[in-house]
N, CA, C and O atoms as CSV, one atom per row, in Angstrom:
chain,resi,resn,atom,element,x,y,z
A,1,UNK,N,N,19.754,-25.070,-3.732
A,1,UNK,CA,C,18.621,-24.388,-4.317
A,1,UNK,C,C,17.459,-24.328,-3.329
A,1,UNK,O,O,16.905,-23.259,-3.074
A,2,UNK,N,N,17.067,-25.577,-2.733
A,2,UNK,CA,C,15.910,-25.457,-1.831
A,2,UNK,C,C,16.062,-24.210,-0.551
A,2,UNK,O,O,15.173,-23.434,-0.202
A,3,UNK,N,N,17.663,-24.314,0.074
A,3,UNK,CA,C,17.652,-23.263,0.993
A,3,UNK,C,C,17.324,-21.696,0.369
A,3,UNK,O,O,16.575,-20.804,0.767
A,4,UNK,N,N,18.205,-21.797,-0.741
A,4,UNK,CA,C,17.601,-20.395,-1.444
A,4,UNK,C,C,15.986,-20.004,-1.552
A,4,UNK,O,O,15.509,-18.883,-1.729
A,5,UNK,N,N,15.400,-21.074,-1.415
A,5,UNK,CA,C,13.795,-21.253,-1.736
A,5,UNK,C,C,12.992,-20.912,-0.209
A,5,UNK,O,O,12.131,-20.052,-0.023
A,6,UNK,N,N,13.364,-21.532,0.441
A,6,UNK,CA,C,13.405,-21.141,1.977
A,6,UNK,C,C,13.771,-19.717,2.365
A,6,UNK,O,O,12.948,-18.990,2.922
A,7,UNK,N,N,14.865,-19.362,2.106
A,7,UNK,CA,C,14.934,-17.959,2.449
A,7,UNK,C,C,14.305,-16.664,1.708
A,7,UNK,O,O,14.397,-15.563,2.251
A,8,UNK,N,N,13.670,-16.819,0.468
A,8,UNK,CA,C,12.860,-16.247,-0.559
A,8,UNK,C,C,11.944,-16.779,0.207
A,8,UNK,O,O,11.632,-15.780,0.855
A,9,UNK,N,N,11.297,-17.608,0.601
A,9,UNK,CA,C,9.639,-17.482,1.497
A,9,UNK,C,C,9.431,-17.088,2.565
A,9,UNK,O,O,8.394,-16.648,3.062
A,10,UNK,N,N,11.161,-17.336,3.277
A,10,UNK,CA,C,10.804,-16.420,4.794
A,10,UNK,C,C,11.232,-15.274,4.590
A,10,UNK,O,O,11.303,-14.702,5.677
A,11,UNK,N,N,11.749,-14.252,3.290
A,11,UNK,CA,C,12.118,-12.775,3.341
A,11,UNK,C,C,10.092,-12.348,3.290
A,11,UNK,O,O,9.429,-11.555,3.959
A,12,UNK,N,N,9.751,-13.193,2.320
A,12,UNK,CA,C,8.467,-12.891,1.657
A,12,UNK,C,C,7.408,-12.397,3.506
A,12,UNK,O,O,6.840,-11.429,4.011
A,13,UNK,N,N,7.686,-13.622,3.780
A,13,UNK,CA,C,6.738,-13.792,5.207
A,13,UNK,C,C,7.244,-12.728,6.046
A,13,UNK,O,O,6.391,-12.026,6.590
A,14,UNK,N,N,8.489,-12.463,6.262
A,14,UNK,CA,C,9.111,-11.066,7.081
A,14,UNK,C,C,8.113,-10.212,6.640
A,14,UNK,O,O,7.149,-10.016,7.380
A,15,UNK,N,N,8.203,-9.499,5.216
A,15,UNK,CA,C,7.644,-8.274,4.775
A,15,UNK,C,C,6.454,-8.490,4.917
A,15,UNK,O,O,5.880,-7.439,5.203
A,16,UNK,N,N,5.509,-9.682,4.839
A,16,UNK,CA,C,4.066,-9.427,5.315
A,16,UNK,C,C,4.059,-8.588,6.484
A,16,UNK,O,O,3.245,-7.671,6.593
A,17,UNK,N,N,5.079,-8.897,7.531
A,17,UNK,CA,C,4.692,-7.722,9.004
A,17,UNK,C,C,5.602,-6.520,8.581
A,17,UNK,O,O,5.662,-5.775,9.559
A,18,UNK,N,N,6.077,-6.189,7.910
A,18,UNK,CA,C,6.620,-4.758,7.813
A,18,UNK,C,C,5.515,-3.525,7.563
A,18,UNK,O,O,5.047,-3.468,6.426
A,19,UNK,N,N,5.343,-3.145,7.938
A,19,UNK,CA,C,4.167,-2.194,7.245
A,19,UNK,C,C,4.471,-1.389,5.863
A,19,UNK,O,O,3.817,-1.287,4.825
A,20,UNK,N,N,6.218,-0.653,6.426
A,20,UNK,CA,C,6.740,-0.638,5.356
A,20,UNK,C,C,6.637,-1.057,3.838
A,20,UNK,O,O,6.344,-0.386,2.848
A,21,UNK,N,N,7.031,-2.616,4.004
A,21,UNK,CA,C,6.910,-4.030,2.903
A,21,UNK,C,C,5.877,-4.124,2.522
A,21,UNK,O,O,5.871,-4.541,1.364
A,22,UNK,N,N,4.319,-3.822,3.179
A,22,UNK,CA,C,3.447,-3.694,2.551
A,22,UNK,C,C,2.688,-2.889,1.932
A,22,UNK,O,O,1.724,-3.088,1.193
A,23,UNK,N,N,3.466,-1.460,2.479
A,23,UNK,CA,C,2.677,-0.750,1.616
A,23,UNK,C,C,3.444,-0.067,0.816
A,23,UNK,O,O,3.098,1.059,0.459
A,24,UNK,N,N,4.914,-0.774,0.292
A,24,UNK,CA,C,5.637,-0.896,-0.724
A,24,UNK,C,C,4.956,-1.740,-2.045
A,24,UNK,O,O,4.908,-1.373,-3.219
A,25,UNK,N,N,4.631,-2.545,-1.654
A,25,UNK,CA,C,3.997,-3.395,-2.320
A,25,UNK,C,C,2.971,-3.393,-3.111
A,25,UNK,O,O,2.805,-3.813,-4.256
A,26,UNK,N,N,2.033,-2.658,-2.059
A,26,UNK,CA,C,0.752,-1.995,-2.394
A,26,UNK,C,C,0.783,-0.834,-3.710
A,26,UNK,O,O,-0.044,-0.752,-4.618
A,27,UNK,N,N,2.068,0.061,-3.485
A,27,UNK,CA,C,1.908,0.840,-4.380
A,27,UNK,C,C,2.541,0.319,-5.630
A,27,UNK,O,O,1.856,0.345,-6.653
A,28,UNK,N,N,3.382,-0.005,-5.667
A,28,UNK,CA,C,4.103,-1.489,-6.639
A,28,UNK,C,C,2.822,-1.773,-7.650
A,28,UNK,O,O,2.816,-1.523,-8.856
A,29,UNK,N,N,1.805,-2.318,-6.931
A,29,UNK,CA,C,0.784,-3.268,-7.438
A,29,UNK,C,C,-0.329,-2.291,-8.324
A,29,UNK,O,O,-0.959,-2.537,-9.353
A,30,UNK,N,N,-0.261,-0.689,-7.174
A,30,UNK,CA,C,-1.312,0.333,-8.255
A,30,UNK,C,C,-0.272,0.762,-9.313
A,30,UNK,O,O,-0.684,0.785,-10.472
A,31,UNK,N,N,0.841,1.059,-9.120
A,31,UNK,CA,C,1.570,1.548,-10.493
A,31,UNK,C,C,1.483,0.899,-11.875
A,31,UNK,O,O,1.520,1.388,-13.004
A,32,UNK,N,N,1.297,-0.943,-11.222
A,32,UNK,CA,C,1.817,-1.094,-12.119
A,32,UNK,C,C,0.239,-1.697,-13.145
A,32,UNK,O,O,0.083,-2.478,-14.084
A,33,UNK,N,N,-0.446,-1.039,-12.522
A,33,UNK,CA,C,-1.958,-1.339,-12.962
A,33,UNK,C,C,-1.841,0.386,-13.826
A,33,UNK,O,O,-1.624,0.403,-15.038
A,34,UNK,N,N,-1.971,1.424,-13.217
A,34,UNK,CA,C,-1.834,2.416,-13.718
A,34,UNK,C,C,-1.061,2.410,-15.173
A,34,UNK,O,O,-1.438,2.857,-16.256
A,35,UNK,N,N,0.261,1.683,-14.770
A,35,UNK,CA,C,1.149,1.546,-16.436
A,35,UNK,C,C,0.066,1.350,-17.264
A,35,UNK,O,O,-0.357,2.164,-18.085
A,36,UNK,N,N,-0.573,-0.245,-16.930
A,36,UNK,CA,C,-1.278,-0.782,-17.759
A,36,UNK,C,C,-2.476,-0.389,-18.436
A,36,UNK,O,O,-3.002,-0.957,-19.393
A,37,UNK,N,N,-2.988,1.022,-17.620
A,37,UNK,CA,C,-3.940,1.874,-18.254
A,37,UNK,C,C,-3.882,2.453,-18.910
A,37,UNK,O,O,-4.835,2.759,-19.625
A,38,UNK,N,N,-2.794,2.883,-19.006
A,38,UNK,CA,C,-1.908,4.134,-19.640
A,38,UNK,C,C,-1.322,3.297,-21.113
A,38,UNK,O,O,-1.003,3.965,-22.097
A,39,UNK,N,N,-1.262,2.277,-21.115
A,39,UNK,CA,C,-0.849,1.864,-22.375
A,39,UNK,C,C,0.081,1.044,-22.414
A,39,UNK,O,O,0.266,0.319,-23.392
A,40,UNK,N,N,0.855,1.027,-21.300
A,40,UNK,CA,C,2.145,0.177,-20.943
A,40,UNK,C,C,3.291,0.707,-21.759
A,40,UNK,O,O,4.051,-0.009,-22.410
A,41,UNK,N,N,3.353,1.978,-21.675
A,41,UNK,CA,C,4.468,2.789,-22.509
A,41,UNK,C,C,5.642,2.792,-21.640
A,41,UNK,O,O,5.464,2.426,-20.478
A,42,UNK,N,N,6.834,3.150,-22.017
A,42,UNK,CA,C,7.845,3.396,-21.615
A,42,UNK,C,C,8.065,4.858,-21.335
A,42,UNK,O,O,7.827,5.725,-22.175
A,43,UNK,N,N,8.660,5.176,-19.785
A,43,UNK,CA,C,9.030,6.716,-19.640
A,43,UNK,C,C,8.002,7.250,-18.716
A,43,UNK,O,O,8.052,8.445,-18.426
A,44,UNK,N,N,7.014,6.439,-18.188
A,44,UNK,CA,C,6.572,7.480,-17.113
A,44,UNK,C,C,6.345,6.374,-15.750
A,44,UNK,O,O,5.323,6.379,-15.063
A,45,UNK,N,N,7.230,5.674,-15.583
A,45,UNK,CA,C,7.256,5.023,-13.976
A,45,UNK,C,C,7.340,5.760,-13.131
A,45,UNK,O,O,6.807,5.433,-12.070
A,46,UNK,N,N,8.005,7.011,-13.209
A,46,UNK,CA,C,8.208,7.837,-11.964
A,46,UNK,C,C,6.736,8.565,-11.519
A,46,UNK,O,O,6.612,9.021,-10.382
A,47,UNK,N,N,5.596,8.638,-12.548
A,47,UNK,CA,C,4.775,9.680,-12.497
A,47,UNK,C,C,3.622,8.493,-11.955
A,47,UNK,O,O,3.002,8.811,-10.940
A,48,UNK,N,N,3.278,7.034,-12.627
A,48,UNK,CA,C,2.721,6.086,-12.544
A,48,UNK,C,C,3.365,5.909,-10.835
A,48,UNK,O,O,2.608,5.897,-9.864
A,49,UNK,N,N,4.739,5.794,-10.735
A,49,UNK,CA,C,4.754,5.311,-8.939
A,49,UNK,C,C,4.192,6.111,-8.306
A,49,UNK,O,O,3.172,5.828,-7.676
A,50,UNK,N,N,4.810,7.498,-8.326
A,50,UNK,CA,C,4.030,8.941,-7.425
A,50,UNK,C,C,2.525,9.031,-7.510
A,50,UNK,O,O,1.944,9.660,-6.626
A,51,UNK,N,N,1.651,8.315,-8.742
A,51,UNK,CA,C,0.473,8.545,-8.846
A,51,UNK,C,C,-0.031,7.440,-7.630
A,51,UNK,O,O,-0.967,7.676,-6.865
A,52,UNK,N,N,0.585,6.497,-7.621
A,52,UNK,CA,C,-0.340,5.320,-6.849
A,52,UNK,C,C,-0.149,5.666,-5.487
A,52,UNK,O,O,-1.074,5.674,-4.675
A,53,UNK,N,N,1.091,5.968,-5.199
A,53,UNK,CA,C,1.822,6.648,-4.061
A,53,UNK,C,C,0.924,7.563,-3.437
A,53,UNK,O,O,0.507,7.285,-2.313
A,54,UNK,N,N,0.455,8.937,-4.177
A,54,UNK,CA,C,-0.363,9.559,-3.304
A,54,UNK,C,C,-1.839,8.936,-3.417
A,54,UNK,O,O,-2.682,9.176,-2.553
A,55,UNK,N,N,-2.079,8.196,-4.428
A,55,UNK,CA,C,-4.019,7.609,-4.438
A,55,UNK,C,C,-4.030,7.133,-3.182
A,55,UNK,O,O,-4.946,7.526,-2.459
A,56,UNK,N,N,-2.612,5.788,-2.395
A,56,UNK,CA,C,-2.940,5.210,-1.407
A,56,UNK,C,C,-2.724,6.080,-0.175
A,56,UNK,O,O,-3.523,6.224,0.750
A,57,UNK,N,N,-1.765,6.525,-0.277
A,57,UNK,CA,C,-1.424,7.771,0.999
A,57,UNK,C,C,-3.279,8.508,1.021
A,57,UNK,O,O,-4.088,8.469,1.948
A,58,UNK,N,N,-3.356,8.815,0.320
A,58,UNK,CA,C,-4.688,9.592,0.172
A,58,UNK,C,C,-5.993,9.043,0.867
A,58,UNK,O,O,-6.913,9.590,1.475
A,59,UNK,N,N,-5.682,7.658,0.509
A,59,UNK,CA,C,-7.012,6.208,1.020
A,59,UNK,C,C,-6.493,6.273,2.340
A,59,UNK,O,O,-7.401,6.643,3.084
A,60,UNK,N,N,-5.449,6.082,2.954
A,60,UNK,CA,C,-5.027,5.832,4.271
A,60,UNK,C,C,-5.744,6.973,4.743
A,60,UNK,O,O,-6.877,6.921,5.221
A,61,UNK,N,N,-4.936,8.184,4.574
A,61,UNK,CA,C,-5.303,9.296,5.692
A,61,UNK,C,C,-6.946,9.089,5.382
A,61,UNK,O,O,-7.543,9.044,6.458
A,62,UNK,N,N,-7.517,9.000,4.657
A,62,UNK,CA,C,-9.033,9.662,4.656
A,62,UNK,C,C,-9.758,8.632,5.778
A,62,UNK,O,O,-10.418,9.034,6.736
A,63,UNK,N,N,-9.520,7.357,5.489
A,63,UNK,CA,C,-9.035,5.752,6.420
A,63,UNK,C,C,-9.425,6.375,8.078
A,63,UNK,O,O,-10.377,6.397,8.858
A,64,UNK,N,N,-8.120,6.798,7.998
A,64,UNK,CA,C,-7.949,7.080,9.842
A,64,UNK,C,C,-8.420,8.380,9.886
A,64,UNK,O,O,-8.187,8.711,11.048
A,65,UNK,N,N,-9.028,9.475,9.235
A,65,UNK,CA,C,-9.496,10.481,8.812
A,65,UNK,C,C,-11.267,9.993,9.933
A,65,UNK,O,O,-11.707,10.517,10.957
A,66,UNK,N,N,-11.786,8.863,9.121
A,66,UNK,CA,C,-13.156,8.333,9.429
A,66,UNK,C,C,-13.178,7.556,10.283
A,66,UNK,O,O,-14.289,7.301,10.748
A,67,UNK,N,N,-12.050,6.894,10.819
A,67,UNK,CA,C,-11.984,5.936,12.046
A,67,UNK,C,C,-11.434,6.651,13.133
A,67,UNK,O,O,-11.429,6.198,14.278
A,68,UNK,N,N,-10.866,8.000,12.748
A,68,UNK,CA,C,-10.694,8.620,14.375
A,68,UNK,C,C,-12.182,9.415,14.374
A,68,UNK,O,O,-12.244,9.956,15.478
A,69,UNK,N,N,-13.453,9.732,13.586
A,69,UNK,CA,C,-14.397,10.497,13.697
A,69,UNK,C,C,-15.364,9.400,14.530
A,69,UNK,O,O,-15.983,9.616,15.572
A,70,UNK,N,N,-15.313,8.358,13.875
A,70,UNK,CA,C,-16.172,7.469,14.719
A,70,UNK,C,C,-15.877,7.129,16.042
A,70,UNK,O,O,-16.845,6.999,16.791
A,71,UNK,N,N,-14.399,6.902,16.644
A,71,UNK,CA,C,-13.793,6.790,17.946
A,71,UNK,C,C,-14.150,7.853,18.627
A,71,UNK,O,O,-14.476,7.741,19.809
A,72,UNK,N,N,-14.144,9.175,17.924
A,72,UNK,CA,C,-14.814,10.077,18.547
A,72,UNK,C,C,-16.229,10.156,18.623
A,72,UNK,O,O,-16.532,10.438,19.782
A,73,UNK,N,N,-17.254,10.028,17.880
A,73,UNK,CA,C,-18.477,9.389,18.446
A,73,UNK,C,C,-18.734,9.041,19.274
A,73,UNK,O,O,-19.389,9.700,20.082
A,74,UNK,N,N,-18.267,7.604,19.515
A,74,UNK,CA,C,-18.392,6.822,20.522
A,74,UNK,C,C,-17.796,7.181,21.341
A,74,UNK,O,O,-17.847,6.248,22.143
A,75,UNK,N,N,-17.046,8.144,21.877
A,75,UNK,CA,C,-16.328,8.336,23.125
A,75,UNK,C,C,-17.476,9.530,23.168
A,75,UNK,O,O,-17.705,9.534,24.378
A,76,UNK,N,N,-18.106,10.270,22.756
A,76,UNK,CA,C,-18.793,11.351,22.841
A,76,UNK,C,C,-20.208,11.142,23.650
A,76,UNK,O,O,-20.665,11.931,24.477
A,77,UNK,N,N,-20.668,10.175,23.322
A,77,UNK,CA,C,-21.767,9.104,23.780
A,77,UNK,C,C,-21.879,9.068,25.371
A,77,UNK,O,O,-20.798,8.707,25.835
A,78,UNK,N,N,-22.676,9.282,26.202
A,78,UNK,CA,C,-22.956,9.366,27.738
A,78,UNK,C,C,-23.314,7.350,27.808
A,78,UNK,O,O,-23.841,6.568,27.016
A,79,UNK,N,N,-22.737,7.214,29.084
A,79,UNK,CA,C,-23.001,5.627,29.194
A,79,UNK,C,C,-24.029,5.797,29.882
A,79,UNK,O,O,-24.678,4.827,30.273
């Protein structure tokens, strides 16, 4: 049992560096907040995953959207 316990904390610790794993996770975590807004009904996981799915896709790009505008700033800037 303990090795089983061990390998459930080091799959866990893998997926912290996956980016993948985390932003599996991430949307995992808005869906399943979304369910819970929604009423916690049965029959719309697919619409609740796709919803969180594009909110975070959406946060990312806008993300690197404002952090490549500022890189550009500052590269724009005379030393």
């Amino acid at each position: 049992m303990r090795s089983q316990m061990n390998t459930n904390t080091d799959a866990s610790q893998n997926n912290r560096n996956n980016p993948d794993a985390v932003l599996r996770h991430k949307i995992e975590e808005r869906a399943y907040h979304i369910w819970l807004e929604s009423g916690g009904g049965h029959g719309d996981h697919e619409r609740h995953w796709l919803q969180a799915e594009k909110e975070l896709t959406n946060a990312t790009n806008k993300g690197e959207r404002q952090s490549g505008a500022r890189e550009g700033k500052k590269a724009a800037k005379p030393h």
